[in-house]
C-alpha positions as CSV (number, residue, x, y, z in Angstrom):
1,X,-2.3,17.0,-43.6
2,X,-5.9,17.2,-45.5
3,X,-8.2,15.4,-43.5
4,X,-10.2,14.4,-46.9
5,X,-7.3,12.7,-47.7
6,X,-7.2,10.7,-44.7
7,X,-6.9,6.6,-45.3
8,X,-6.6,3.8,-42.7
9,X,-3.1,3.1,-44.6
10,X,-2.2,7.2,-43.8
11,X,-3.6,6.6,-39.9
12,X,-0.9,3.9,-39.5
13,X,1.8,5.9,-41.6
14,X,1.9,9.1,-39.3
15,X,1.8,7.2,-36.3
16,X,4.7,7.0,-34.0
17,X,5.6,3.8,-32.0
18,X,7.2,6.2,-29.5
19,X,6.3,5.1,-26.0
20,X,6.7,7.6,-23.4
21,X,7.9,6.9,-20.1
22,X,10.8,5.0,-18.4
23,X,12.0,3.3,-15.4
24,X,14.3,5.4,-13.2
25,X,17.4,4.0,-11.2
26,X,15.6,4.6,-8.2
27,X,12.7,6.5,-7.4
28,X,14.0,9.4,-5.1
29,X,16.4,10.2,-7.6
30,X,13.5,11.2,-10.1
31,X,13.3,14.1,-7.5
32,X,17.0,15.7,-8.1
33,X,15.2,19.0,-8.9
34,X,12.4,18.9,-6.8
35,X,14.9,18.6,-3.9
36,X,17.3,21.2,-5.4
37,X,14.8,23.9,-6.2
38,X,12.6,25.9,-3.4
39,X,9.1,25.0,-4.2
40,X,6.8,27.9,-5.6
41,X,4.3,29.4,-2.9
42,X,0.9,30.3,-4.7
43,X,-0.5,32.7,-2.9
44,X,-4.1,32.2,-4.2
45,X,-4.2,28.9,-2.8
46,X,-5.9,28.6,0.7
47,X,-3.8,26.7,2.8
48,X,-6.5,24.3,4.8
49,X,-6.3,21.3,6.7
50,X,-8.4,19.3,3.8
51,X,-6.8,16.5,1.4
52,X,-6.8,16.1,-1.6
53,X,-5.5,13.5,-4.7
54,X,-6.0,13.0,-8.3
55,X,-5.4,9.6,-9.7
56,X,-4.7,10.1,-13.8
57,X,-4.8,6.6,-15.2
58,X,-3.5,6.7,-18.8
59,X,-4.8,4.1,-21.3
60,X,-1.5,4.1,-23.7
61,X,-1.9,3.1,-27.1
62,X,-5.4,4.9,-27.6
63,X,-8.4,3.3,-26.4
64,X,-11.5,2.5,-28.9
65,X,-14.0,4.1,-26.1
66,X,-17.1,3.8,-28.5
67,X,-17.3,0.3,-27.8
68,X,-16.8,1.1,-24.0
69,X,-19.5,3.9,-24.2
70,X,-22.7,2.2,-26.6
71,X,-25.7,3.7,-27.6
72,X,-29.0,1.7,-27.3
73,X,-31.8,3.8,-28.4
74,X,-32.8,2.1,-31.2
75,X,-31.8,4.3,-34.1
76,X,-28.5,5.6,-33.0
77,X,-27.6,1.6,-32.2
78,X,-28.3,1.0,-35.6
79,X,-26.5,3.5,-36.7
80,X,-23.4,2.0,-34.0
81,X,-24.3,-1.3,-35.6
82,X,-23.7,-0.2,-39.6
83,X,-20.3,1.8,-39.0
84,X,-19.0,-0.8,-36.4
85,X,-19.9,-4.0,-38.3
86,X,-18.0,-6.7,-36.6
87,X,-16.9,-5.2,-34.2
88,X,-20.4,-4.0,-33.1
89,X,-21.4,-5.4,-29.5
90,X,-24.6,-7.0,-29.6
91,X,-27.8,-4.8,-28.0
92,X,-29.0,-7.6,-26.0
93,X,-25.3,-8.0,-24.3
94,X,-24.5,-4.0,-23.4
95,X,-25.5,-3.3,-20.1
96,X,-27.6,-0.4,-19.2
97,X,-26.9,3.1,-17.3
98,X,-29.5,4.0,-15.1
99,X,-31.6,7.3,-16.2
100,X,-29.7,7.2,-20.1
101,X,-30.1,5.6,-23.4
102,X,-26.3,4.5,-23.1
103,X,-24.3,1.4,-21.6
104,X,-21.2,-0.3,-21.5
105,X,-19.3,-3.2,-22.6
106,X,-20.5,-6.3,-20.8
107,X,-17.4,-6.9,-19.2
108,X,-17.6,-3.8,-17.3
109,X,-20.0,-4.5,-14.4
110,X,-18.1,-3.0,-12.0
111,X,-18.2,0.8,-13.6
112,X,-21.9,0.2,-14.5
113,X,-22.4,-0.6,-10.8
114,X,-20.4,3.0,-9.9
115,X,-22.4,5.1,-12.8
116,X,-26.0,3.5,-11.3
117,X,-24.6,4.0,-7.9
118,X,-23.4,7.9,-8.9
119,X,-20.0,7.1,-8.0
120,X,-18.3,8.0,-12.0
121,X,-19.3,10.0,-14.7
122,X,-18.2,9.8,-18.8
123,X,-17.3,12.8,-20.9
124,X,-18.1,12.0,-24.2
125,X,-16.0,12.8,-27.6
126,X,-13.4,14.8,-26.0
127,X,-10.2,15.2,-27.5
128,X,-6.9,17.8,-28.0
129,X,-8.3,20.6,-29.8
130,X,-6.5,24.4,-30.2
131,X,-9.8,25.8,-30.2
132,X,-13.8,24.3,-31.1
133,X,-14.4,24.0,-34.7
134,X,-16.3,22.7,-37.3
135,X,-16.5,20.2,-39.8
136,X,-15.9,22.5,-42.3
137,X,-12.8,24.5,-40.6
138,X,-11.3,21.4,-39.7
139,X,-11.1,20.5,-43.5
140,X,-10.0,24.0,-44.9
141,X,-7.7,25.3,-42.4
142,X,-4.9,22.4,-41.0
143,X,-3.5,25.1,-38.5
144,X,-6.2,24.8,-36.3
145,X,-5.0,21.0,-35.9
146,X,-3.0,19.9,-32.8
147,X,0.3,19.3,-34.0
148,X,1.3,15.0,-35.0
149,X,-2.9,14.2,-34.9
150,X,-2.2,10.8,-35.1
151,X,1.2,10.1,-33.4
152,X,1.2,8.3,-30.5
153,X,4.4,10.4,-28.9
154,X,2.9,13.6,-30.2
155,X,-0.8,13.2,-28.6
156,X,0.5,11.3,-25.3
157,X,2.4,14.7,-24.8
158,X,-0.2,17.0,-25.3
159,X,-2.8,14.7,-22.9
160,X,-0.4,15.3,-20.8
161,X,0.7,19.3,-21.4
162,X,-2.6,20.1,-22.6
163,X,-0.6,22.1,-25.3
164,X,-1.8,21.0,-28.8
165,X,0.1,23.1,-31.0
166,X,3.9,22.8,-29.6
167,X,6.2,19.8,-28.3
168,X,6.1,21.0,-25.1
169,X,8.0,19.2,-22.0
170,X,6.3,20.8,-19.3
171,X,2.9,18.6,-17.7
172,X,0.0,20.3,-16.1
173,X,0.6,18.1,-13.1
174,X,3.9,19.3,-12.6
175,X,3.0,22.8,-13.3
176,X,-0.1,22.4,-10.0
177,X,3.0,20.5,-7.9
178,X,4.9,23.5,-8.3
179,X,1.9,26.4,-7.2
180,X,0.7,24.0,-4.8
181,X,3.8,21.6,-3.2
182,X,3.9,24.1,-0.2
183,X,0.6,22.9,1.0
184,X,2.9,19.6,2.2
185,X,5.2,19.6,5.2
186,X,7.3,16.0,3.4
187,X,10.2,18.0,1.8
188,X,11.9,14.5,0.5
189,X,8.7,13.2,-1.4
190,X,7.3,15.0,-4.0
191,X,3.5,16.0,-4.7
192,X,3.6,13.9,-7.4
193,X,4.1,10.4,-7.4
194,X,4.3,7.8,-10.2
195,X,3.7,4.1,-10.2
196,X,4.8,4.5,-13.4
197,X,8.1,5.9,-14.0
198,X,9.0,9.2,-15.5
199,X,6.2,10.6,-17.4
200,X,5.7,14.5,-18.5
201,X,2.6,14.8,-16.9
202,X,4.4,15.2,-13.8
203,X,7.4,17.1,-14.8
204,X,7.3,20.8,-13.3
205,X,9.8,23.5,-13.4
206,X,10.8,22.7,-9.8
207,X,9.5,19.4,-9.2
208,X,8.8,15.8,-10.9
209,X,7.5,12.5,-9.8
210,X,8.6,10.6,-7.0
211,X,8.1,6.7,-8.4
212,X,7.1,3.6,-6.5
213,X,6.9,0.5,-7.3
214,X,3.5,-1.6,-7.5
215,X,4.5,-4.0,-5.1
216,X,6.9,-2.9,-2.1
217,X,6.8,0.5,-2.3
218,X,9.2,3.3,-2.5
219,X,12.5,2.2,-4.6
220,X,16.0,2.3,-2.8
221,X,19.3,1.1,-4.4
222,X,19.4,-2.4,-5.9
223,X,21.0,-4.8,-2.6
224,X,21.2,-2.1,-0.3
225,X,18.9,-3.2,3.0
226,X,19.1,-1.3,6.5
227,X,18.4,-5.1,8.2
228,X,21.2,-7.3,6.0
229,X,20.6,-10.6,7.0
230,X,24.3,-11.7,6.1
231,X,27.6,-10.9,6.5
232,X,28.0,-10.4,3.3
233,X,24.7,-7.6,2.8
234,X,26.1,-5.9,5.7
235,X,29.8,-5.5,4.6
236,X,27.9,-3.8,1.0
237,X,25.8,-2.1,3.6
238,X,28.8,-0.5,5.6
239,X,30.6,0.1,2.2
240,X,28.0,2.2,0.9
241,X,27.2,4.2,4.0
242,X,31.0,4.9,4.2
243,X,30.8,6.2,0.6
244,X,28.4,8.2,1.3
245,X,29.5,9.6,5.1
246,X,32.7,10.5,3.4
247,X,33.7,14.3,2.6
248,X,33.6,15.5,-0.3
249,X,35.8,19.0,-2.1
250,X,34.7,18.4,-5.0
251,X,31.2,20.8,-5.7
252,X,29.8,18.3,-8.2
253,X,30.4,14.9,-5.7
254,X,28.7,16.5,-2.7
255,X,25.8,17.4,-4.5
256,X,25.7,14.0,-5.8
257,X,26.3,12.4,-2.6
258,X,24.2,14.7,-0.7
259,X,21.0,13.4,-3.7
260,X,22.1,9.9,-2.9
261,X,21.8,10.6,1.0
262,X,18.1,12.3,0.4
263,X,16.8,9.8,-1.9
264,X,17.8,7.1,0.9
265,X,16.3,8.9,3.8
266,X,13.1,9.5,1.5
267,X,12.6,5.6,0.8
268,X,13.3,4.6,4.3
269,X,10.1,7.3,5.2
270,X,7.8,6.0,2.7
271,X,8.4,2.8,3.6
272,X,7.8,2.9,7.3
273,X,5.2,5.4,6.9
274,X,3.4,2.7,4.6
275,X,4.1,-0.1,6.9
276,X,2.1,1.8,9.7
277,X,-0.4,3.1,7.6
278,X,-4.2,2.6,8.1
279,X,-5.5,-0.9,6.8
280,X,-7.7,-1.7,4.8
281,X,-9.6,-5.2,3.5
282,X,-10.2,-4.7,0.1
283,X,-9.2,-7.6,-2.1
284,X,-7.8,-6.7,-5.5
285,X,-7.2,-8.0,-8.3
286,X,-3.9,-10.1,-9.5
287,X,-3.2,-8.0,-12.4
288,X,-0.8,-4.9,-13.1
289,X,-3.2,-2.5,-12.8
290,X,-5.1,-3.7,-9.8
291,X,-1.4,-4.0,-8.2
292,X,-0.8,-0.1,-9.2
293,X,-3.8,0.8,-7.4
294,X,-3.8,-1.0,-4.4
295,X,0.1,0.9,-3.9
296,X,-2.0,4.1,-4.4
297,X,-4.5,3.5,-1.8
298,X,-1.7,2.3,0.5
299,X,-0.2,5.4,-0.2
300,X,-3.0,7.5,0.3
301,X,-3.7,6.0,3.7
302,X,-0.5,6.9,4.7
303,X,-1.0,10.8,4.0
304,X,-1.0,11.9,7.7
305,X,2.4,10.1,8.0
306,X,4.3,12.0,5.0
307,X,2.7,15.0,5.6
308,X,0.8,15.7,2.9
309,X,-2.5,17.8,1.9
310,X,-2.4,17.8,-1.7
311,X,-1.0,14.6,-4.2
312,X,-1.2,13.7,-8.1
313,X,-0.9,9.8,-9.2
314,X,0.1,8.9,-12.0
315,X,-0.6,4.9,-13.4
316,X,-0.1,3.9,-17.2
317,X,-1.9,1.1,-18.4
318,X,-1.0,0.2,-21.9
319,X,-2.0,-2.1,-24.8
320,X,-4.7,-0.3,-26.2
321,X,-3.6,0.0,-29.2
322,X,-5.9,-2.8,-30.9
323,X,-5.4,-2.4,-35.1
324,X,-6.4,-5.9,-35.0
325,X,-8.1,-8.7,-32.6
326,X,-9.6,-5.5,-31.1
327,X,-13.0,-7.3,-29.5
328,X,-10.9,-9.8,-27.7
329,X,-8.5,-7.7,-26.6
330,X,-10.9,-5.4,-25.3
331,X,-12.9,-8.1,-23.2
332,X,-10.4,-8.7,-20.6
333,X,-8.6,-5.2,-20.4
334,X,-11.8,-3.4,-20.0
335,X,-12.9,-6.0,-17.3
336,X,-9.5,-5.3,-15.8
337,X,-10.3,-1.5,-16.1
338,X,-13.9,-1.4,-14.3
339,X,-12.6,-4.2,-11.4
340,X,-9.5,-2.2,-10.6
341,X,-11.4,1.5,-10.7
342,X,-14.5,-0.4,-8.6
343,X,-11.9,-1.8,-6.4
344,X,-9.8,1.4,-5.9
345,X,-13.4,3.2,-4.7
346,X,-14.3,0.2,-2.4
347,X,-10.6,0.9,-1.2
348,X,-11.1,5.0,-0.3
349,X,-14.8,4.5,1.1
350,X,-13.3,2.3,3.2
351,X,-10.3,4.6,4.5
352,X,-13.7,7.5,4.9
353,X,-11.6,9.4,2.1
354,X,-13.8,8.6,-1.1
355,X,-14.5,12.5,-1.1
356,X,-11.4,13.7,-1.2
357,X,-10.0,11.2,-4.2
358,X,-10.8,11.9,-7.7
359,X,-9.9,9.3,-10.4
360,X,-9.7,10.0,-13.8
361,X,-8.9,8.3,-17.2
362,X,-6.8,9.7,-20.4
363,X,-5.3,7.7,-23.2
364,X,-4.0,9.7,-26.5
365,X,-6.7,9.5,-28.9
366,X,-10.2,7.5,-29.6
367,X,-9.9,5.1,-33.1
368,X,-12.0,4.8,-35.8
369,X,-15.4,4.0,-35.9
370,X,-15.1,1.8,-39.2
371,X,-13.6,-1.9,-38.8
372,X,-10.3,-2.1,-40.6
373,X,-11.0,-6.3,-40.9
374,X,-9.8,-7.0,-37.2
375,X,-9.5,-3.6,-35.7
376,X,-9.6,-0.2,-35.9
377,X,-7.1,2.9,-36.2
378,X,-5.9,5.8,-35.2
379,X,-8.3,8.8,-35.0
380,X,-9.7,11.9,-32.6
381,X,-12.1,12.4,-30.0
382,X,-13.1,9.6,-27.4
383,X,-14.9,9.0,-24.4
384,X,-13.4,9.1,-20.9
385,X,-14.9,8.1,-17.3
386,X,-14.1,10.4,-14.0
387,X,-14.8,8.6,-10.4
388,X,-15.0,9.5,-6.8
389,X,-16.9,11.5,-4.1
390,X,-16.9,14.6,-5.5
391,X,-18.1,13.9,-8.5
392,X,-21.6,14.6,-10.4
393,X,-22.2,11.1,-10.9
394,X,-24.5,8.7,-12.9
395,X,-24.3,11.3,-15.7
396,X,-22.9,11.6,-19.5
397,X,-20.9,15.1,-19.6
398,X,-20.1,16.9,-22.8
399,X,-22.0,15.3,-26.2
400,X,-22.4,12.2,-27.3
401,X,-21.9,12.1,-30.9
402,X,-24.3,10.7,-34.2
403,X,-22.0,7.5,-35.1
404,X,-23.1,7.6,-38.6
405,X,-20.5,8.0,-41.2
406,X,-21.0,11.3,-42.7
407,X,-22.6,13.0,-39.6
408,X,-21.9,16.7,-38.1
409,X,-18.4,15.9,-36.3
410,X,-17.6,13.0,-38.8
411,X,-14.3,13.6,-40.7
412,X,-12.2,11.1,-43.5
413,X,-15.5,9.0,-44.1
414,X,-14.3,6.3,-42.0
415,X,-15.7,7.6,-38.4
416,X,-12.9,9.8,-37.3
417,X,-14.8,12.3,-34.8
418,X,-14.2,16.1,-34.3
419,X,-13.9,16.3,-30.5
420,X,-16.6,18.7,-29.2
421,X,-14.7,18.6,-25.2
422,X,-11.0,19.7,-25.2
423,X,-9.1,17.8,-22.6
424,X,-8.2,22.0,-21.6
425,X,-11.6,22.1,-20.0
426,X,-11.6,18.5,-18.5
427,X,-8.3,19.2,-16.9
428,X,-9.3,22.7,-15.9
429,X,-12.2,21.3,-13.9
430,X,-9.8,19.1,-12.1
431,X,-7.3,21.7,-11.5
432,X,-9.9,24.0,-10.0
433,X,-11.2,21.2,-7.9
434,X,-7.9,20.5,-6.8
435,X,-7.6,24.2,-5.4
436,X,-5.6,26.0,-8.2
437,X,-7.4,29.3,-8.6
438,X,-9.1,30.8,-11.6
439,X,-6.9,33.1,-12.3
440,X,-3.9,31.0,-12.4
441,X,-5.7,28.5,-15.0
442,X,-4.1,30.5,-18.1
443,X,-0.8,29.5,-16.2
444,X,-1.2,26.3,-16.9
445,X,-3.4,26.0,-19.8
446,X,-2.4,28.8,-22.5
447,X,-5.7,28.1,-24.6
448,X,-8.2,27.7,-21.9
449,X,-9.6,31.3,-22.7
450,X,-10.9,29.6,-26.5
451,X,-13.0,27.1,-24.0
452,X,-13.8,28.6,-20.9
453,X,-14.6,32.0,-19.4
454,X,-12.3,31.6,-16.1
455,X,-13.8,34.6,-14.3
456,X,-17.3,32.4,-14.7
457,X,-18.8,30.9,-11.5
458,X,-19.6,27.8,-13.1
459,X,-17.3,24.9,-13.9
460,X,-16.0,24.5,-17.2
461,X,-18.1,20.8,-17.6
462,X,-19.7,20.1,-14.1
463,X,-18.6,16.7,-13.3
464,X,-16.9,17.7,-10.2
465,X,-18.5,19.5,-7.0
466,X,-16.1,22.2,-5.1
């Protein structure tokens, strides 16, 4: 693929439909290897009595973050203004970040009130990337590409492997559950746990996700309930409990059964142990993603009940894939994004755990700069947001780019940008916060060594505080 070749038409073309992801017949099944496997001691990891979570919320579809993220200096608005055209917000309607020349889209009061309040952070024009190049390299040599640029399947997996150059099926989440899923005494619920189905992110070689629902909770199977109400609950009841009490020759059956029997006694500990969690009086919003994180915060409240010192969430929110009708689109999705993320940090400040919790946003790729009539396509670097206690906040991390069409990190003459952040040294940041050592980075991000030095004693960014 020549990148001075590159057409709106050609940014549709190589794109995949190819959603990743899917439901699971019930959650604790997701967890057949994680069960089945002895988890992986890492003995460079201090075992402490802190906590800690990541929330990684996925915007699926890839989200066009430079009308999230506006300039409003003068000259580089106008600049925002001539290769965004109608799709261009208005200066007088973006709302300001304290102590920058940046703000958001109006409909995202709620982050603007965390940036002013230094509660989230951005990281501007960050992207998949083998190694940092230049304009000039990325034209002449297409192996320093990541691999399916504009495919939706091909780029989920590599935000989510942070390996640009292969089809890997390995995530970085799963790869920290397995150094790090020792640090918790719960040896039915995994480190990682999904409120959205299976996803790579959290696939290790010895664990994956444990999913939950947005609503109730932990996932059982479908009509089974410990309190059957009827006669005719509690003969399915007795009928499946005889199933699985039954004895087993066969090598193959027990293990099944003896899954079936874990995943059970998992759902009913999750479940009581969020029934008698800590409360708290947030009031969230009635949407799908507001639902997701509400669960999370429940979940988290709960960590002293499931024994746990270390856990990775995992939300997708999707739709963002806006070829067309891409301002109104964006006006109520980006209000849900900002209400749900300001509501989730009301959520943890009130459970005192607001320090412990980092939140942070991915989605595949950023989207043109150009308007292709009622939207924009598929391109390259974007601009994320990271909240919570430990971060640096009320600050823009990485570079902001020139949004003029033929600038220094401009490509295809239609506002593709050359990322100058790989996602290697976001998630690196994360992973160190999170406790994985330096020396064990390279483990889980092969290409870290072209971004960061990991014997430095700074942070490869320095939007989190260890």
């Amino acid at each position: 693929m020549k990148i001075k070749n590159i057409s709106r038409r050609n940014f549709i073309g190589q794109a995949s439909c190819a959603a990743l992801g899917s439901t699971t017949l019930m959650s604790t099944l997701c967890n057949l290897k994680f069960m089945n496997a002895a988890s992986m001691a890492n003995s460079s990891v201090l075992l402490g009595n802190d906590y800690k979570a990541m929330v990684c919320v996925l915007l699926s579809g890839g989200c066009d973050s430079f009308n999230m993220l506006m300039p409003r200096d003068q000259g580089e608005y106008n600049d925002y203004s001539t290769v965004r055209s109608e799709l261009a917000i208005p200066m007088n309607e973006i709302l300001p970040l304290n102590n920058t020349t940046y703000g958001l889209h109006p409909s995202m009061t709620g982050v603007q009130s965390l940036f002013n309040s230094n509660k989230l952070s951005f990281v501007s024009n960050i992207g998949t990337l083998i190694r940092k190049m230049t304009k000039e390299e990325a034209y002449q040599n297409e192996q320093l590409l990541p691999l399916g640029l504009f495919s939706h399947s091909d780029q989920i997996q590599q935000w989510q492997t942070s390996i640009p150059n292969d089809r890997a099926s390995i995530g970085w989440g799963g790869q920290i559950a397995d150094m790090m899923s020792s640090l918790n005494t719960n040896d039915k619920i995994s480190l990682n746990i999904s409120l959205s189905g299976s996803n790579i992110f959290q696939t290790g070689n010895s664990s994956v996700e444990y999913t939950v629902d947005r609503f109730g909770g932990s996932t059982s199977m479908n009509g089974y309930e410990n309190n059957p109400g009827d006669a005719f609950t509690l003969a399915r009841k007795n009928a499946v409990d005889n199933i699985l009490d039954a004895h087993y020759a066969d090598v193959f059956e027990k293990t099944y059964i003896r899954t079936i029997k874990s995943s059970k006694e998992a759902n009913e500990e999750f479940s009581t142990a969020i029934d008698s969690a800590p409360l708290f009086n947030t009031v969230f919003s009635a949407n799908d993603f507001s639902d997701a994180l509400k669960m999370i915060a429940r979940t988290i409240s709960a960590r002293e009940q499931l024994g746990m010192k270390r856990q990775i969430f995992f939300v997708e929110y999707g739709g963002w894939d806006h070829h067309d009708e891409l301002l109104n689109n964006q006006q109520e999705m980006l209000m849900y994004l900002s209400d749900g993320m300001n509501e989730f940090n009301t959520a943890m400040e009130q459970l005192n755990i607001s320090d412990c919790v980092t939140t942070f946003l991915s989605s595949e790729f950023g989207r043109t700069l150009s308007s292709n009539g009622n939207g924009t396509d598929h391109a390259w670097g974007g601009n994320v947001m990271v909240m919570g206690g430990p971060i640096n906040g009320g600050q823009i991390f990485g570079q902001y780019p020139s949004l003029a069409l033929g600038s220094e990190y401009e490509l295809g003459g239609g506002g593709l940008l050359l990322p100058t952040t790989s996602v290697d040294e976001y998630f690196a940041e994360l992973a160190l916060w999170f406790g994985v050592s330096p020396n064990d980075l390279s483990t889980i991000f092969p290409n870290i060594g072209n971004f960061y030095d990991t014997s430095s004693s700074d942070m490869p960014i320095g939007f989190l505080n260890i």
